[in-house]
C-alpha positions, -999 to +999 in steps of 0.1 A: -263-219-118-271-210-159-248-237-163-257-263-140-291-262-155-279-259-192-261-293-183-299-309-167-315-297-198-286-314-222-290-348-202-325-347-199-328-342-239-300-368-246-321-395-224-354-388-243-333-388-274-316-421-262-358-436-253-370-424-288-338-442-305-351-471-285-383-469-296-377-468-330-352-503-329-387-517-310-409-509-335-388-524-364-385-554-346-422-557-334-431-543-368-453-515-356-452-494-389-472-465-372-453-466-343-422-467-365-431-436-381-444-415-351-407-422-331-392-412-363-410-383-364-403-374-326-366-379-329-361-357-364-380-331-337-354-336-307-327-335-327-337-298-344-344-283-307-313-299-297-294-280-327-312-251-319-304-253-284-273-252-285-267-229-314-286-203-299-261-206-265-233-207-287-243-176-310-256-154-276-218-162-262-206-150-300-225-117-301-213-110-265-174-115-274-178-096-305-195-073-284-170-068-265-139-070-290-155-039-309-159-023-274-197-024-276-215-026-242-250-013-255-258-054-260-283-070-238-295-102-236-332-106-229-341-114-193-378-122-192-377-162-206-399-189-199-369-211-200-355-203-170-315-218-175-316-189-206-327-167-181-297-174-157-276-175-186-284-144-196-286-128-162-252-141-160-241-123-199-253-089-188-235-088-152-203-099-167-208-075-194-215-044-170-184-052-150-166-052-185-179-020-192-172-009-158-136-017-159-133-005-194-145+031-182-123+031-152-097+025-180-108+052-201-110+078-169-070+066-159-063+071-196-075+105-199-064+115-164-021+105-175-029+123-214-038+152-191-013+149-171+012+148-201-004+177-219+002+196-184+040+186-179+065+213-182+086+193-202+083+178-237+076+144-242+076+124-276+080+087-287+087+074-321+092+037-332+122+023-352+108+036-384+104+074-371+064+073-365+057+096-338+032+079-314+026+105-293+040+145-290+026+168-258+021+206-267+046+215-247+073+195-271+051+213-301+054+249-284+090+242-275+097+232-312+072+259-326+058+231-351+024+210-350+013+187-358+044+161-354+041+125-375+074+118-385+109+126-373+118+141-402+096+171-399+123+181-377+143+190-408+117+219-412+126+232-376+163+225-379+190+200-397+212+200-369+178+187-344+170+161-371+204+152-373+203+146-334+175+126-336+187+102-363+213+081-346+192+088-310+208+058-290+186+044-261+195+063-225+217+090-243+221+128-235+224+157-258+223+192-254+211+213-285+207+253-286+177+258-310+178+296-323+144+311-341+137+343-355+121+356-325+147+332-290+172+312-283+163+279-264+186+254-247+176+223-253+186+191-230+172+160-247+174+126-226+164+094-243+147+060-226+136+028-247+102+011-239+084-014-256+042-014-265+024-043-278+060-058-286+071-026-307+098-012-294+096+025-291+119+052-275+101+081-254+127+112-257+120+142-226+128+179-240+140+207-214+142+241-223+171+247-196+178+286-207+161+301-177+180+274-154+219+287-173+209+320-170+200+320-132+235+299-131+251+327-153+241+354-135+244+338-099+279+334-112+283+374-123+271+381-086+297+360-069+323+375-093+315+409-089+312+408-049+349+393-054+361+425-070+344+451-055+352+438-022+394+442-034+389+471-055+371+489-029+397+479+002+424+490-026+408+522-033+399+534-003+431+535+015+446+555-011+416+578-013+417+589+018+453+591+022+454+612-006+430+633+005+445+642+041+474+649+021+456+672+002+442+691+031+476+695+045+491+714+015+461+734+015+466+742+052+504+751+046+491+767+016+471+788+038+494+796+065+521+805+045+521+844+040+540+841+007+521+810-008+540+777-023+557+792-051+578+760-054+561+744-089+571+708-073+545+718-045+519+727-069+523+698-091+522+677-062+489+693-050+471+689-088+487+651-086+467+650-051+442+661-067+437+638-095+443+610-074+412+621-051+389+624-082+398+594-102+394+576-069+363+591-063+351+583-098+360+544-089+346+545-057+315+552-075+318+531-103+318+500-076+292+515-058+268+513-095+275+475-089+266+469-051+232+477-063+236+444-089+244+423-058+216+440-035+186+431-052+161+424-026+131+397-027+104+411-046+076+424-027+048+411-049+015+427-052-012+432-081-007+461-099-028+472-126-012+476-165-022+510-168-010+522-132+026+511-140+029+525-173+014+555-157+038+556-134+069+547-158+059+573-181+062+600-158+094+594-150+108+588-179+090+621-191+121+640-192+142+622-213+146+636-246+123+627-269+125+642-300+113+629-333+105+602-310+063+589-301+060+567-273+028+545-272+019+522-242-009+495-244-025+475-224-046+442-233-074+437-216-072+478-205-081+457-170-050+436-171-031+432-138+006+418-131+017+402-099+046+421-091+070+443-072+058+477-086+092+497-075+115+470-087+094+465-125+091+504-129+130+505-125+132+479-152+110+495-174+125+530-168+157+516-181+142+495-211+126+528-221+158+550-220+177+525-238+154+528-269+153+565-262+188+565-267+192+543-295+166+565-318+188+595-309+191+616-346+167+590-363+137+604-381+102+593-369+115+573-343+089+550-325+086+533-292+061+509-283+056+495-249+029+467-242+010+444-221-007+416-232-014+376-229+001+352-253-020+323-266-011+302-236-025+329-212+006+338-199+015+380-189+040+398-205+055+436-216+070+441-247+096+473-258+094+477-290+115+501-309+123+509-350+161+516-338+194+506-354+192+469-338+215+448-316+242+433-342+234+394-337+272+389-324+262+412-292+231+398-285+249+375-262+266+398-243+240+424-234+232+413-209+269+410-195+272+433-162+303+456-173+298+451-209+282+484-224+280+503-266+274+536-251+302+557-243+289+567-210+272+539-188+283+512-164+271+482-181+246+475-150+211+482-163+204+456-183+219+425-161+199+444-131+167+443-149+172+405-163+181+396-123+149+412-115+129+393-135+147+358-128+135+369-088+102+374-101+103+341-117+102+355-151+129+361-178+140+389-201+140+381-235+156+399-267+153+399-303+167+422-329+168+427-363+191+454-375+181+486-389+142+476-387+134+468-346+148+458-313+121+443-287+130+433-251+103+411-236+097+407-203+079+371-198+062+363-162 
């Protein structure tokens, strides 16, 4: 409609601009000076509100497209006119530039909603161009790499030359796996490229994994299969032998009893210790495979919420007896209200072990110190930490504590710790460690 009526308007000043010319060429011919001048007069005045008539469409059609280039959609174009096609016209700007506005905002909401979405993920995401800009980083890339902000890929030289070193010949849809090691974890890094292409750049968007927890459910799902293996054999090799040994034994003793003069023979009697021996070391076996049933065993946790302070309560009584010497234990809690989601039973086993472990490391060390706490990181996530000012884990055996069957103390089966770390992988959590010899040794247990 504005147009149809900015087009009547054109014609209808282009035919009183075509009579005026008219008049003019009539008046020079019939010589009517005054006439002459009045027409000329009349067309120097149509052909200014012409100008201005169009100039004024043309600049309201400017300022709305620089309007909305710069994203601008506080302009409005009066509607109260007497002309009434620059009415419709502008009528017809302001709709078009609400819907703009309107789709723009949708835009905005969809934008904001996938950043969000991104910032959420579990994984990191990044993407760089060809010259190593970072476009874009989540904060779960920046807390898996423990650096932020990220610009440029070579600030990855800062975290670690072998990570930059990966990223530097980064071919589109590669694979890599990279084990990045700080002062306080390890992380197992799988890094999976993908090219993509934005306003004709081309780009590559790179997804980090931290797949530790995923290799150690593997690992120890692995140990479990393995061990059910052997003390299913060991214990049908054992068994025989320990019960044929000990009928044995019980007949000699019977014989032994009967007889009025005894077994004098020394063949008998070293027969009878031999018996002997082979019903105690058998015994000591039996039990030794019976320490790892418990490893394959491990029922679902029966989760509940259970305040901070109750299990620490708990855990310090029982672990009350140990020897303590020298030694001041200190348990925490932050907030003092702070409650876990766990199994109770299964968690104050863990912690009951964690404890005596440090116990026994400060054995014969002056002012020895333990210090057991709960608390929230900055990403509001639960956790208990063991702290302890022992002798440390040397960094070659940090690997293999939590081995079932591996063990440094001379007594022990080598169970507690891969019990405890299965524990917490059926809670959904991990058990973390980090050691620094001769100044501290903390186990953390992350939920």
């Amino acid at each position: 409609m504005a147009s149809r009526n900015f087009y009547l308007q054109l014609i209808v000043r282009v035919i009183f601009l075509t009579l005026t010319t008219i008049a003019i060429a009539f008046s020079i011919t019939a010589k009517w000076y005054i006439a002459l001048g009045f027409s000329v007069l009349l067309l120097t005045v149509q052909v200014y509100s012409l100008i201005s008539f169009i100039n004024s469409t043309n600049r309201k059609i400017a300022y709305f497209f620089d309007a909305i280039r710069n994203e601008d959609f506080t302009l409005r174009f009066p509607e109260r006119v007497t002309i009434e096609s620059f009415k419709e016209l502008n009528q017809s700007l302001n709709r078009v530039n609400g819907l703009i506005q309107e789709v723009h905002l949708q835009l905005q909401i969809r934008e904001n909603y996938y950043q969000e979405i991104l910032k959420q993920a579990n994984i990191g995401i990044m993407t760089f161009n060809e010259k190593g800009h970072i476009l874009f980083s989540n904060p779960t890339l920046e807390r898996l790499l423990n650096y932020s902000p990220l610009n440029h890929i070579k600030q990855l030289k800062q975290i670690d030359e072998g990570l930059y070193e990966i990223f530097t010949p980064f071919e589109p849809f590669e694979r890599k796996l990279f084990q990045l090691t700080n002062e306080r974890e390890q992380k197992q890094l799988a890094l999976k490229s993908t090219p993509m292409t934005l306003d004709q750049q081309s780009l590559l968007l790179v997804v980090a994994q931290d797949i530790h927890h995923e290799l150690d459910e593997k690992e120890t799902d692995s140990w479990v299969r393995l061990i059910r293996v052997l003390t299913h054999e060991i214990m049908n090799t054992i068994t025989p032998i320990t019960s044929i040994s000990d009928s044995i034994l019980k007949h000699f003793r019977s014989l032994e009893r009967e007889s009025s003069e005894g077994i004098g023979n020394d063949k008998m009697a070293s027969s009878i210790k031999g018996l002997q021996v082979i019903r105690e070391q058998g015994g000591d076996l039996m039990e030794f495979v019976q320490s790892y049933r418990s490893f394959l065993s491990v029922p679902k946790p029966d989760k509940a919420l259970v305040p901070a302070k109750k299990l620490f309560d708990k855990t310090q009584l029982l672990t009350s007896k140990e020897p303590v010497q020298n030694i001041e234990i200190k348990w925490t809690a932050e907030p003092k209200d702070l409650e876990l989601f766990i199994d109770e039973k299964q968690l104050t086993q863990v912690l009951i072990n964690l404890v005596k472990n440090a116990i026994h490391s400060l054995e014969g060390r002056e002012k020895g110190s333990i210090r057991v706490r709960a608390a929230l990181d900055g990403n509001g996530k639960k956790y208990i930490e063991v702290w302890d000012n022992g002798p440390g884990i040397p960094e070659e055996l940090i690997d293999e504590i939590f081995v079932p069957f591996f063990t440094t103390k001379d007594k022990g089966t080598g169970i507690g710790l891969s019990l405890s770390k299965q524990i917490m992988q059926q809670h959904g959590g991990s058990l973390k460690l980090h050691s620094i010899l001769d100044q501290e040794t903390v186990f953390t247990l992350l939920f």
